[in-house]
C-alpha positions in Angstrom: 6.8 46.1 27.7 7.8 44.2 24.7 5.7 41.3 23.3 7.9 38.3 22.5 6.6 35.6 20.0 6.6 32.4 21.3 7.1 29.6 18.3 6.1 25.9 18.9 7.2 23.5 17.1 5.8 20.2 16.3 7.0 17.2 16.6 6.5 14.3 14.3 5.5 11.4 16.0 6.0 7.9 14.5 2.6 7.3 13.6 2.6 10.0 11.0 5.5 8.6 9.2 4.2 5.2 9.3 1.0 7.2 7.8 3.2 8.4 5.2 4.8 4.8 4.4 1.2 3.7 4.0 0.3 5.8 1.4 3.2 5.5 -0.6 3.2 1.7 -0.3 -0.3 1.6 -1.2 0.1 3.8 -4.3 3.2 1.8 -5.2 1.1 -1.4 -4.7 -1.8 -0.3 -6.8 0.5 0.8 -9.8 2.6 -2.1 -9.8 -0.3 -4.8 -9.7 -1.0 -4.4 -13.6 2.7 -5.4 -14.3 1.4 -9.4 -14.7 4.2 -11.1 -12.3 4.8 -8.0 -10.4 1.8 -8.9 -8.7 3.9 -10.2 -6.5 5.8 -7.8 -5.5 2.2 -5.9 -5.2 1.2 -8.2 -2.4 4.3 -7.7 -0.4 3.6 -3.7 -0.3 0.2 -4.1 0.1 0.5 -6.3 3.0 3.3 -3.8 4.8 0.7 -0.6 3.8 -2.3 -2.2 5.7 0.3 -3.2 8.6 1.7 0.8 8.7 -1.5 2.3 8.2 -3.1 0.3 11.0 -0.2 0.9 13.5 -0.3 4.7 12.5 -3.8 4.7 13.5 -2.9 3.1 17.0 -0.3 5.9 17.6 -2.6 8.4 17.1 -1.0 10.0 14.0 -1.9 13.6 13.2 -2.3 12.4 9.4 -5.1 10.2 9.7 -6.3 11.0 6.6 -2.8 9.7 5.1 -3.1 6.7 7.0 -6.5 6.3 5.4 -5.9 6.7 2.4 -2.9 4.1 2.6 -5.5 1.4 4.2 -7.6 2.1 1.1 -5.1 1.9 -1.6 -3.5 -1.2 -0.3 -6.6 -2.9 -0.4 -7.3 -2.1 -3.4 -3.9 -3.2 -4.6 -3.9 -6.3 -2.9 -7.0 -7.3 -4.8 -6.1 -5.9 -8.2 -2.8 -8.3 -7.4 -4.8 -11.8 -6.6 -6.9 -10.8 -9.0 -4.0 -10.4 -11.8 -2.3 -13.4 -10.7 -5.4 -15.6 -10.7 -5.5 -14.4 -14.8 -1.9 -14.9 -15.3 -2.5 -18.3 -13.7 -5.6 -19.1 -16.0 -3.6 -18.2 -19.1 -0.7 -20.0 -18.4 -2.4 -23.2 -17.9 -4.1 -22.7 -20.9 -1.1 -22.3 -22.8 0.4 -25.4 -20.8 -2.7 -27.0 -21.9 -2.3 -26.4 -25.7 0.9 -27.3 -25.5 0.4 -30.9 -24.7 -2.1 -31.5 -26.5 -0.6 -30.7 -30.0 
C-alpha cells in the first residue's frame, strides 16, 4: 500500500494582510515624521496603522506579532509627528514674530 502525502495549504485570512498593512504603515509613519511638514502626512498613516492593526487583531490574524509591531510603530509615529509639528509651529511663530517686530 502506497503512502500518499497529503499537502494543506493555508489560507490567508484578511486579518493577516491588514497585519501586514500595519506594519508597513507604521514604519512608513515613523520615517516620514522627521521630514518637518510631512508630519502630516505621518499622522494620516499612523492613524490607518492603529485602525489595521486593531482590526487584524479582531480577525484573529496568524501574524500577531506583525500586527503588534504595527500598533507600536504607529504610535510611536504618531507622537514623533505632533511632536514635530508642535516645533515647526514654535519656530514659525518665532520667525513670524521677528518679522514684525523689525
Amino acid at each position: 500500500m502506497e503512502e500518499k502525502e497529503i499537502k494543506v495549504e493555508e489560507k490567508r485570512t484578511d486579518g493577516d494582510g491588514k497585519a501586514t498593512a500595519s506594519l508597513v504603515l507604521g514604519i512608513i509613519s515613523v520615517v516620514i515624521s522627521f521630514f518637518g511638514l510631512g508630519a502630516i502626512v505621518s499622522i494620516v498613516l499612523s492613524i490607518l496603522g492603529i485602525i489595521f492593526s486593531s482590526s487584524a487583531k479582531k480577525m484573529g490574524c496568524k501574524n500577531e506579532g506583525s500586527a503588534t509591531a504595527g500598533l507600536v510603530l504607529s504610535i510611536i509615529g504618531l507622537v514623533i509627528s505632533l511632536f514635530m509639528l508642535l516645533i515647526v509651529g514654535l519656530v514659525l511663530g518665532a520667525l513670524g514674530l521677528a518679522i514684525f517686530t523689525c
